[in-house]
C-alpha positions in Angstrom: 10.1 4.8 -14.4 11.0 3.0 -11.0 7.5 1.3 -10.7 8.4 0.3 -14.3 11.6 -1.7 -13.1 9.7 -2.9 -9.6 10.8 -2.4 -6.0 14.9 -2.2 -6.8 14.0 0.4 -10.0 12.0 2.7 -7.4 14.0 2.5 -5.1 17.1 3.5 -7.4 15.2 6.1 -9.4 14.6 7.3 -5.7 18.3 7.8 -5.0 18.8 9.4 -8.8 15.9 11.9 -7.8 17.6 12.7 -4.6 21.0 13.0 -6.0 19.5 15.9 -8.7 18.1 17.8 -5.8 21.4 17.9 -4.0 24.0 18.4 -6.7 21.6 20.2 -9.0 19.9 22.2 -6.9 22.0 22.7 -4.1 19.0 21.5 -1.6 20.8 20.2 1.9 19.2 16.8 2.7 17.4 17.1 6.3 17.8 14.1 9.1 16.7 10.9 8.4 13.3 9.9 9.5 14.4 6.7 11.7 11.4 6.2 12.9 9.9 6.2 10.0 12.1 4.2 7.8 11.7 1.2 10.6 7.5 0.9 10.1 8.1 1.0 6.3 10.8 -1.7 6.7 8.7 -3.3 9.6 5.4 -3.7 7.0 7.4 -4.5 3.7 8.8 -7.5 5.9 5.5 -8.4 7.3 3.9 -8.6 3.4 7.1 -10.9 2.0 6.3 -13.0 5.0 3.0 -13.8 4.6 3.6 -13.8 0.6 6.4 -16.6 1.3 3.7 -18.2 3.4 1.1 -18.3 1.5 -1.1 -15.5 3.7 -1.8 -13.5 0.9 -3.6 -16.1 -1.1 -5.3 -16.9 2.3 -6.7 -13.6 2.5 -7.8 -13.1 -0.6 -9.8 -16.2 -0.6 -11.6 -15.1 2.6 -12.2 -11.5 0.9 -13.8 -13.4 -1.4 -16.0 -15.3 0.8 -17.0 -12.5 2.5 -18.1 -10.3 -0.6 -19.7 -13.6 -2.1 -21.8 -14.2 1.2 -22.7 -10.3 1.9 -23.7 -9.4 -1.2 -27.3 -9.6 -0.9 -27.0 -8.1 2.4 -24.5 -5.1 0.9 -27.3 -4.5 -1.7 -30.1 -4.0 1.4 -27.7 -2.3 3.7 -27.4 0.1 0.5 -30.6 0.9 -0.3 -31.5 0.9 3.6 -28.9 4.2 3.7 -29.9 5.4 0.8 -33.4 5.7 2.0 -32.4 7.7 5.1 -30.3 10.1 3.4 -33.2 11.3 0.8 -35.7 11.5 3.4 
């Protein structure tokens, strides 16, 4: 349901799920995890940055480059393993 409504939804749908367990079920919520909460926070900050930027886009387009320009070389890399695993 909360991917449904995007990142507010899960977030919310989160807090309804937690609220069950507590009130419902009588489960005692343990210590936050500070630590991490902060890298979660620290890498959903970093990806609305570089999508404000226009990073995202960016990489993409050299992710494509590099799978349009290694592909040939992918396909004999492949078959090179491939090789030395049957034999």
């Amino acid at each position: 349901m909360g991917a449904r409504m995007g990142g507010v939804g899960l977030g919310l749908w989160g807090a309804l799920g937690l609220l069950v367990l507590v009130v419902g079920f009588r489960v005692a919520p343990a210590n936050i995890p500070g630590e991490v909460l902060l890298i979660a926070l620290t890498v959903i900050m970093a990806a609305s940055a570089m999508e404000v930027a226009g990073g995202i886009d960016f990489l993409v387009r050299v992710a494509e480059r590099i799978i349009r320009v290694g592909r040939g070389s992918a396909r004999a890399a492949g078959r090179d393993e491939a090789g030395v695993w049957v034999i």
